[in-house]
C-alpha positions in Angstrom: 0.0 0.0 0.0 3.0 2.2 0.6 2.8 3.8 -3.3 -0.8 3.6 -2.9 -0.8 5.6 0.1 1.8 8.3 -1.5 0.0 8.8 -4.7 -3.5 9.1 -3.1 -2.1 11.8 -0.6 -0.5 14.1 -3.2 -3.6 13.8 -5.9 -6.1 14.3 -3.1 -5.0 17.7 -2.6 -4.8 18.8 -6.2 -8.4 17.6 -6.1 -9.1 19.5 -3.3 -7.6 22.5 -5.1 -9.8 22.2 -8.2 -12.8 21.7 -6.7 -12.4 25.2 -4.9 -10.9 26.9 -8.2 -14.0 25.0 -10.2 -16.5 26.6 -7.6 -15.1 30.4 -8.6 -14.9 29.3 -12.1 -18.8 28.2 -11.5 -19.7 31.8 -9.6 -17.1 34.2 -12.6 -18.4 32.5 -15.9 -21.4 33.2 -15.9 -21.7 36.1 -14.3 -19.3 37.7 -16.9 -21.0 35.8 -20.1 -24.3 35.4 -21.5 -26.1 32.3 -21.0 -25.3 32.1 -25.1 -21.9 32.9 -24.9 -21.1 30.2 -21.7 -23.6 27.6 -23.8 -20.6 28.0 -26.6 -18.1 26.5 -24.2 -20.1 23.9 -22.5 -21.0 22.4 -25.8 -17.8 22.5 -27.0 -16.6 21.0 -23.2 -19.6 17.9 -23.3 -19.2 17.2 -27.2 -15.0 16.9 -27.0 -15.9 14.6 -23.3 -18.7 12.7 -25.3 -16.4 12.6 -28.3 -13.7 11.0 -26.5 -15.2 8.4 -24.7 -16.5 6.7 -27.8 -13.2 7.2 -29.9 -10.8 5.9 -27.3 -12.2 2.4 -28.7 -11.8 1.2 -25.6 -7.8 1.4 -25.3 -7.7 2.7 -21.5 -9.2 -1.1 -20.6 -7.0 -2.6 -23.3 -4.3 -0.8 -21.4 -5.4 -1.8 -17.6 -5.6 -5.6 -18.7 -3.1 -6.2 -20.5 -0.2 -3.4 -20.3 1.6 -5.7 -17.6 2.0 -8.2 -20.3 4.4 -5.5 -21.8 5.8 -4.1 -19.1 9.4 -4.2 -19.7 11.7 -1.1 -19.2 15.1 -2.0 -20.9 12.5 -3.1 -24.3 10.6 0.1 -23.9 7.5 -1.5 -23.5 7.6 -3.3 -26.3 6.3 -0.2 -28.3 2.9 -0.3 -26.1 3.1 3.8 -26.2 3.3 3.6 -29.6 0.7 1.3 -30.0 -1.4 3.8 -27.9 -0.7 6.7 -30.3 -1.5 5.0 -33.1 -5.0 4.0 -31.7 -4.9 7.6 -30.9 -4.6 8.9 -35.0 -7.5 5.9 -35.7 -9.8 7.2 -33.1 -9.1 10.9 -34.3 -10.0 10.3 -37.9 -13.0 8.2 -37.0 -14.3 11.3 -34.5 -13.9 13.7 -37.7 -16.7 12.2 -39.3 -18.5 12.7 -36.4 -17.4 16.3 -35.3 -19.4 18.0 -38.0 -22.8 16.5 -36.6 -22.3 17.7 -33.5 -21.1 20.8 -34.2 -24.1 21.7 -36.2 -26.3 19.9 -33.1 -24.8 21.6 -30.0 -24.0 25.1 -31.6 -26.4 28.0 -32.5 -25.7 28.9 -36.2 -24.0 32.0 -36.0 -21.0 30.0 -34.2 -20.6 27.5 -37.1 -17.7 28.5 -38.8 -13.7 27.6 -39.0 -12.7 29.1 -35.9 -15.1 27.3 -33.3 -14.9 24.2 -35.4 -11.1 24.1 -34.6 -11.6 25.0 -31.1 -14.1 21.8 -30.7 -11.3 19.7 -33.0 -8.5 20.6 -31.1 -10.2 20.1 -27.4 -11.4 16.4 -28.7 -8.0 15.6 -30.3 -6.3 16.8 -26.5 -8.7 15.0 -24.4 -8.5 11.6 -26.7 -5.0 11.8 -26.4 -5.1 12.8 -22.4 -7.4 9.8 -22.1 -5.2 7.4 -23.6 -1.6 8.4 -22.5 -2.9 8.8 -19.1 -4.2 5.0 -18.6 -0.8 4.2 -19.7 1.1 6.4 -17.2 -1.4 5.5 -14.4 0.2 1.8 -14.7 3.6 3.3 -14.4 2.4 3.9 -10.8 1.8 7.8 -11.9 -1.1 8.9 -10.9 -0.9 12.0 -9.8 0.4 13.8 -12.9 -3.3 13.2 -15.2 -4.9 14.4 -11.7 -2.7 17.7 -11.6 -3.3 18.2 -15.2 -7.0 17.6 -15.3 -8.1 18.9 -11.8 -5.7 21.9 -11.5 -3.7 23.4 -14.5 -7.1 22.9 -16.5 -9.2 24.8 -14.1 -6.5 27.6 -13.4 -6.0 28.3 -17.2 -10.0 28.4 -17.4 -10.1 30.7 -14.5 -7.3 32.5 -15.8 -9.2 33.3 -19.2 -12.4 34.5 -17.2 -10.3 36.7 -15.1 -8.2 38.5 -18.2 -11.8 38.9 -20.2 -13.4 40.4 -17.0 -10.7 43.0 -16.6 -10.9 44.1 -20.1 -7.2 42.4 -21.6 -8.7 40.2 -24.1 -11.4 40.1 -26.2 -14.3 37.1 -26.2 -12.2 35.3 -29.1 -9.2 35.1 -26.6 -10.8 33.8 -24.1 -12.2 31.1 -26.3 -8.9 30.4 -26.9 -7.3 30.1 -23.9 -10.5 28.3 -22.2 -10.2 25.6 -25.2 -6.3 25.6 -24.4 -6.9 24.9 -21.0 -9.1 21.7 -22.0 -5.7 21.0 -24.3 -3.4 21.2 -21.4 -4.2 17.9 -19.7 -3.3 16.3 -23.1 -0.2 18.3 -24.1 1.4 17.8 -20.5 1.0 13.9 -21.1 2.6 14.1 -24.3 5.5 16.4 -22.9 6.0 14.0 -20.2 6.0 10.6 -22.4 8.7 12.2 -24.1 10.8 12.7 -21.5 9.9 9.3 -19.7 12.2 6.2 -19.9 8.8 4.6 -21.0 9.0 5.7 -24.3 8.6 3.1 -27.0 7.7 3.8 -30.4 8.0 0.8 -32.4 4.6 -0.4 -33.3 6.1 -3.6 -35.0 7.8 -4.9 -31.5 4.2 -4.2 -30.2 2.8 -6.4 -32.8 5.6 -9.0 -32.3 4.7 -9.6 -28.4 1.2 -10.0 -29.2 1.6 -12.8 -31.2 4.0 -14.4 -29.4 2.1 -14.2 -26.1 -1.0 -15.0 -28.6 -3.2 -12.0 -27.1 -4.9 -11.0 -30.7 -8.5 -11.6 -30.1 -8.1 -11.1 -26.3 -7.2 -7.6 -27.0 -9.8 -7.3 -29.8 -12.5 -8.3 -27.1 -11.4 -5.9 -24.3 -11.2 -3.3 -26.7 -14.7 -3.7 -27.7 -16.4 -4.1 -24.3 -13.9 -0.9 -23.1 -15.8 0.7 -26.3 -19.1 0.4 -24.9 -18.1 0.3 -20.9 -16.9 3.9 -21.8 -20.1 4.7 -23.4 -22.1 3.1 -20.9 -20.3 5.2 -18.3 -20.9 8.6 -20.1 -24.0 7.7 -20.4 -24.5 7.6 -16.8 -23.3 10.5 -15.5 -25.6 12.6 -17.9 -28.8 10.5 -18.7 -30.2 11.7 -15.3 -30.1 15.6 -16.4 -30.8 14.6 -19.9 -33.9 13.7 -18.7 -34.9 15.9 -15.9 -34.2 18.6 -19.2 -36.5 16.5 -21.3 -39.0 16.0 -18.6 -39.4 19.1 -16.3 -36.9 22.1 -17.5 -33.6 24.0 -17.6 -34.5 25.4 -14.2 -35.1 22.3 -12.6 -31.7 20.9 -14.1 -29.9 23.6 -13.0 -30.9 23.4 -9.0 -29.8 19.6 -9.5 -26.5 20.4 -10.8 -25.9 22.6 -8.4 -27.3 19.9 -5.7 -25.4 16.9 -7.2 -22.0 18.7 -6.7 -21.8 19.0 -2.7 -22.7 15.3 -3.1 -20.2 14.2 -5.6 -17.7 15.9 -3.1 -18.0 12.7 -0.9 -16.4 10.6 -3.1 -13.8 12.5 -4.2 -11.0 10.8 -2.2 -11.7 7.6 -4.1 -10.6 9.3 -7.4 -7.0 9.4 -6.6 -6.5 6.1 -4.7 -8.6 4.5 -7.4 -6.4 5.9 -10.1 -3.2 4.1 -8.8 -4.9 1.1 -7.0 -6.0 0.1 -10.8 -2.5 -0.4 -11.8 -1.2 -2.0 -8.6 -4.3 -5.0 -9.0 -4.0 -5.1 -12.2 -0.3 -6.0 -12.1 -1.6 -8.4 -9.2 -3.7 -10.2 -11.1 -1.0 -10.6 -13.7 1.2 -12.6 -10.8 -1.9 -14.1 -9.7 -1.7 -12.3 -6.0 -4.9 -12.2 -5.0 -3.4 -12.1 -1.2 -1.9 -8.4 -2.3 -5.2 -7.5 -4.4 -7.3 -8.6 -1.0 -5.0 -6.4 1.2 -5.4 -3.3 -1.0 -9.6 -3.8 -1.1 -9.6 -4.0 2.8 -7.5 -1.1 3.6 -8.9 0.8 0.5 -12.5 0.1 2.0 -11.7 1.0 5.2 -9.5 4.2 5.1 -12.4 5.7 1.8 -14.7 4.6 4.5 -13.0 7.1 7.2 -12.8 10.1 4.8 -15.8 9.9 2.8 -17.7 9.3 5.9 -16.2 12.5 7.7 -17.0 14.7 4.3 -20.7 12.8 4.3 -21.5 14.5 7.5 -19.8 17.8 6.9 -22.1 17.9 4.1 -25.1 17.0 5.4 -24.7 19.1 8.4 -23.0 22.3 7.1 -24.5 22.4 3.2 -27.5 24.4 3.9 -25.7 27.5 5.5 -23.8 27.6 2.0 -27.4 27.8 0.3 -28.1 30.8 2.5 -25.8 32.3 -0.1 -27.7 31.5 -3.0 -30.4 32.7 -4.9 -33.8 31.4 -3.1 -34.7 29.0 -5.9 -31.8 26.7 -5.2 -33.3 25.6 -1.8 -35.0 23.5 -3.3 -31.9 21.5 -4.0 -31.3 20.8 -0.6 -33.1 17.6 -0.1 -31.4 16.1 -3.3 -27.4 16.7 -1.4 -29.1 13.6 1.5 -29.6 11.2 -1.9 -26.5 11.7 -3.7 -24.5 11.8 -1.0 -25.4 8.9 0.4 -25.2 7.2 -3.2 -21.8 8.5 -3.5 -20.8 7.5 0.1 -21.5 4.2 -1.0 -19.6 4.2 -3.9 -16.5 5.0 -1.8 -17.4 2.7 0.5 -16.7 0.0 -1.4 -14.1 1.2 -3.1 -11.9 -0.7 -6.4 -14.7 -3.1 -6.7 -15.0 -2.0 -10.2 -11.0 -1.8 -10.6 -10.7 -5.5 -9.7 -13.7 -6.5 -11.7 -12.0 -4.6 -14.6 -8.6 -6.1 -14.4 -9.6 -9.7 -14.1 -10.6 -12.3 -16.3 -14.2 -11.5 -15.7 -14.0 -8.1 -17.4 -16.7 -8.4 -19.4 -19.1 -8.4 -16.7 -18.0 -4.9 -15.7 -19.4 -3.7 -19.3 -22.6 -5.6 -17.6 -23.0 -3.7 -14.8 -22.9 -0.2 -16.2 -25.4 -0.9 -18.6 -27.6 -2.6 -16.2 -27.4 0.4 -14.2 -28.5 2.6 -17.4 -31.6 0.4 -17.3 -32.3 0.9 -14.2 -31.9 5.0 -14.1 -33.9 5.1 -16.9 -36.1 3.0 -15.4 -36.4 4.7 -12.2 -36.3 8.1 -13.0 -39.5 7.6 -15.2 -41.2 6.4 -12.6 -40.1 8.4 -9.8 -39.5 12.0 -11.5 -43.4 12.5 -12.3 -44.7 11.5 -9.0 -41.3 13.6 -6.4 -39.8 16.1 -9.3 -36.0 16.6 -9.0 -35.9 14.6 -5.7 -37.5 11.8 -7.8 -34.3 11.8 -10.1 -31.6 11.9 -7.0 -33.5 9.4 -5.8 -32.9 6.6 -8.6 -29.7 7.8 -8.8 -29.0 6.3 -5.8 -31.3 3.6 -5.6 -29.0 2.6 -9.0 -26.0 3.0 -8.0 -26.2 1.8 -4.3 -27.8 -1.6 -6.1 -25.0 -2.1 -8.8 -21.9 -1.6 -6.3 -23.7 -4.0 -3.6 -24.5 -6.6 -6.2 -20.5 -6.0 -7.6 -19.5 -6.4 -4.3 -21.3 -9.7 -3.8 -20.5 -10.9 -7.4 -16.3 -10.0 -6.7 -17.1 -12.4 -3.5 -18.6 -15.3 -4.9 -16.5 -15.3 -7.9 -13.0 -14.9 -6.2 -13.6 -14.9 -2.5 -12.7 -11.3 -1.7 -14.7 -9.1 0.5 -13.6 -6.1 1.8 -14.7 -5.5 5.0 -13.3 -6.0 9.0 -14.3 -5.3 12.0 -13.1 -2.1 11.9 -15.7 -1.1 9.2 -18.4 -1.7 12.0 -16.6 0.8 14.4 -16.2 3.4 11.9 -20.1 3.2 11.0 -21.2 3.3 15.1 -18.9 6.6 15.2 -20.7 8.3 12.1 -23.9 7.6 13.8 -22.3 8.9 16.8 -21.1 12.2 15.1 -24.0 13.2 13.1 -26.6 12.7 15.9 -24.6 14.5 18.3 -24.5 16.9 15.5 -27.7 17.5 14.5 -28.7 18.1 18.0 -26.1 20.5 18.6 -27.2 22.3 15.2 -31.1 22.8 16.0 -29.4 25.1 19.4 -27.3 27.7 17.0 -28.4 31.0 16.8 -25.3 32.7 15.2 -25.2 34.0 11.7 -24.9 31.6 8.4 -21.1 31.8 7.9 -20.0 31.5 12.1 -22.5 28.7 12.0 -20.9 27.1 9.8 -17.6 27.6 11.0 -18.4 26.6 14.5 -19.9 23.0 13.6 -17.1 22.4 10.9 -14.4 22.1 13.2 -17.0 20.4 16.2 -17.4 18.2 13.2 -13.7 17.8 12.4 -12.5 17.8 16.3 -14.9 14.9 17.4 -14.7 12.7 14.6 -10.9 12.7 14.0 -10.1 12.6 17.7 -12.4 9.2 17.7 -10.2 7.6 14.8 -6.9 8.6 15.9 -7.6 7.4 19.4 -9.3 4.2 18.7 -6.5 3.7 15.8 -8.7 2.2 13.5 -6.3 2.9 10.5 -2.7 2.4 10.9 -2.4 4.5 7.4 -4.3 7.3 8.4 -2.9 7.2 12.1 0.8 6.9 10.3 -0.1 9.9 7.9 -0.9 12.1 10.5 2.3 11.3 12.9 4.2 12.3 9.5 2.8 15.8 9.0 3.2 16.2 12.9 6.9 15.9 13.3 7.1 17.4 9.6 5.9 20.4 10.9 7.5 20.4 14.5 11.1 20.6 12.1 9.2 23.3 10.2 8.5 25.3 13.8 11.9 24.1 15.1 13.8 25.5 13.0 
C-alpha cells in the first residue's frame, strides 16, 4: 500500500484544489458571459468529453488488462506507447466524421464557422490523447500527474481566461482560446511528459511481435470492444439523469440539480486518486496471480475511503444548507437532493476498487454488464419516480442505481473470487458516524449565530470529534501513520 498511500495523498489535494478553483470558475463565468456565450463553451466541453469516450475504442481497458503483459523497461515497453498513439490517429479520424454532426447539433448557427470548429477539434484531439496516455502512465504507478493536469492546470487556465476577459485584456475570441487551451493542457502535458519518460517506445512492430507471441490477438480485440461500450455506458450515466430531468421538467429544474449533485459528488472524491493508482497496482496483481496483495489493498482501501468519505458525508449534510443561505432562493430546493446523492456517493466509496478489480480480471466483461444494467435501471427509475417527487425523484434513482450495482458487484467480486472487503473495523467506523452526526444535529437545532459562524463553529465540532475518535481508537494504521508524519514534519518546520 505504501505507493498507494503516496500517490493518493498528493492527488487528493490537487483535487481538493480544483474543486475550490471550479467553484469560482462556477460563480465568474457566468456572471461575466451570457447564458449564449457560456452555452458556446459547454458544448464545446460535453461534445470533446462525449467525443472521446467513444473514440478511445476502448484502449484505457486494453491498457489496464493487459499493459503488464508488456511491461518491460530495458525493451521500452515493447512499443505499447506507440501502439497507444496510433490508436490515438485511428480514433481521431474516425471522431472527424462525427465532429461536424455535432457541431451543427450543439452550436447555435451563428457559431458555425472555422474558428469554433477548430476549437471543438483541437479540445477532442487533446482529451483523446489525455485519455489514452494517461491509462498508460497511471500503470507506471503515476497517478498524480493526469490528476494535476485535469483537476488543476485545467481549471486555473480556465479561470485565468475569465479573469483577463473580465478585466478588459482580451477580447471574447481570446478567451475562447485560452478556455479551449486549458481543455488542451491535460493532453499536451502527457505528451511532454511521455517524451521525456524512460517509457517511451515507439516501435509499433515490437508491439505487434509480443502479441503474437504471447498470442493476445483476439483477447485484445475483445477488451477493446467491451472498453468501447463500458466507456459509453459510463458517459452515459453521468448525464442521462439531467438529460432527462431537461427532457422532462426544464432548464431550471436541471440547473438546481447540478448545483445539488455537486456538494454530493464531493464525498467521493477521495476515491478518485487512490482509485487511479490502485487500478495499476491490481492489475499487475492479477497478472502474478496475487490475490493475497489485491485482498489487502480492497480491505485497507475500504476502510481508510470509508473514514474520509464518511467524515466529508456528514460535513455535508450538516453544514451544506448554510452555504445555500448564499444562493439565490430558488436553489433551496436542492437541498433535499445533497441527503440522496450523498449517500449514493458514500457508498460508492465505501466499497471502493470493486469495479477496478472486476476490470482487471478475467471477468472483465461483466464490468461492461454492470454499467449498462445500471443505465436500465436509471432510466427506469427516474420515469417512474420524476413525475410522482420532481427533482428529488431523479436523486433518488440515482441512488437507488447505484447503491444496487456496487452491492450486487461487491457480492458478485465475493462469490466469484472470494474477496470481500470489510473487518471489523468497518463496523466501528459506522457506530462513530452515527455517533457524530446525531450529536450533530442536535447541537445544530441550538445555534443562533449568523450563516457563515455557523458554519464555521460546527465544521471544526465536526472535524475535532470525529478525527479525535479515529486517531484514538486507531482504526487505520495509514491514516494514524499519515498524520504522525505531518506532525513531526511540521514540528522541524517550527523548530527551526
Amino acid at each position: 500500500m505504501g505507493i498507494i498511500e503516496r500517490q493518493a495523498s498528493k492527488s487528493t489535494v490537487f483535487i481538493y484544489i480544483g474543486i475550490l478553483i471550479g467553484f469560482l470558475n462556477t460563480i465568474l463565468f457566468p456572471h461575466f458571459l451570457s447564458a449564449e456565450k457560456k452555452g458556446i463553451l459547454d458544448a464545446i466541453t460535453s461534445a470533446s468529453f462525449l467525443l472521446t469516450s467513444i473514440f478511445t475504442i476502448g484502449l484505457p481497458l486494453v491498457t489496464l488488462r493487459h499493459f503488464p503483459k508488456f511491461r518491460n523497461r530495458s525493451e521500452k515497453n515493447y512499443g505499447f506507447v506507440g501502439f497507444s498513439f496510433l490508436v490515438t490517429l485511428v480514433g481521431t479520424f474516425l471522431g472527424i466524421f462525427f465532429l461536424k454532426y455535432i457541431f451543427q447539433e450543439k452550436v447555435s448557427e451563428q457559431y458555425q464557422n472555422l474558428f469554433y470548429f477548430l476549437l471543438l477539434f483541437f479540445a477532442f484531439f487533446f482529451r483523446l490523447i489525455f485519455s489514452n496516455l494517461d491509462a498508460f502512465i497511471r500503470m507506471t504507478f503515476n497517478t498524480v500527474l493526469g490528476i494535476f493536469s485535469s483537476n488543476l492546470i485545467l481549471k486555473l487556465i480556465n479561470l485565468t481566461s475569465i479573469l483577463l476577459f473580465a478585466f478588459s485584456i482580451i477580447n471574447l475570441k481570446t478567451l475562447f482560446i485560452i478556455f479551449v487551451f486549458g481543455l488542451c493542457s491535460p493532453g499536451i502535458i502527457s505528451i511532454v511528459y511521455i517524451a521525456f519518460s524512460p517509457d517511451l517506445g515507439l516501435n509499433i512492430s515490437k508491439f505487434f511481435s509480443r502479441v503474437q507471441a504471447l498470442n493476445l490477438k483476439s483477447d485484445i480485440l475483445k477488451t477493446s470492444i467491451f472498453g468501447f461500450f463500458g466507456s459509453v455506458g459510463s458517459v452515459m450515466v453521468l448525464e442521462i439523469d439531467r438529460i432527462m430531468l431537461l427532457d422532462m421538467l426544464g432548464s431550471k429544474e436541471v440547473g438546481i440539480y447540478a448545483t445539488a449533485a455537486l456538494f454530493g459528488v464531493v464525498v467521493n472524491v477521495p476515491s478518485r486518486s487512490l482509485r487511479g493508482i490502485s487500478s495499476a497496482v491490481i492489475s499487475e496483481s492479477w497478472k502474478k496471480n496475487d490475490l493475497h496483495n489485491i485482498n489487502t489493498i480492497y480491505k485497507k482501501a475500504t476502510l481508510n475511503l470509508q473514514i474520509i468519505s464518511g467524515f466529508l458525508l456528514i460535513s455535508i449534510l450538516i453544514c451544506a444548507p448554510y452555504l445555500y443561505t448564499f444562493m439565490k432562493p430558488e436553489y433551496s430546493l436542492g437541498i433535499g437532493i445533497i441527503i440522496y446523492i450523498a449517500f449514493a456517493q458514500f457508498l460508492d466509496a465505501f466499497t471502493s476498487v470493486n469495479s477496478e478489480i472486476l476490470s482487471s480480471s478475467i471477468l472483465y466483461r461483466f464490468q461492461t454488464f454492470f454499467i449498462f444494467l445500471m443505465i436500465a435501471l436509471v432510466i427506469g427509475l427516474n420515469y417512474f419516480l420524476i413525475p410522482i417527487y420532481g427533482i428529488e425523484g431523479a436523486a433518488i434513482s440515482t441512488m437507488l442505481s447505484l447503491s444496487f450495482i456496487n452491492i450486487f458487484r461487491t457480492i458478485f467480486i465475493w462469490f466469484r473470487f472470494k474477496l470481500h472487503p470489510f473487518t471489523k473495523q468497518n463496523l466501528s467506523v459506522f457506530i462513530l458516524l452515527l455517533i457524530v452526526y446525531f450529536t450533530s444535529c442536535n447541537l445544530n437545532e441550538l445555534l443562533v449565530f449568523n450563516p457563515i459562524l455557523s458554519f464555521i463553529f460546527m465544521m471544526i465540532f465536526i472535524s475535532t470529534f470525529y478525527w479525535t475518535f479515529i486517531f484514538r481508537l486507531k482504526l487505520s494504521e495509514e491514516i494514524n501513520n499519515k498524520a504522525i508524519s505531518i506532525l513531526q514534519y511540521l514540528k522541524k518546520k517550527i523548530s527551526k
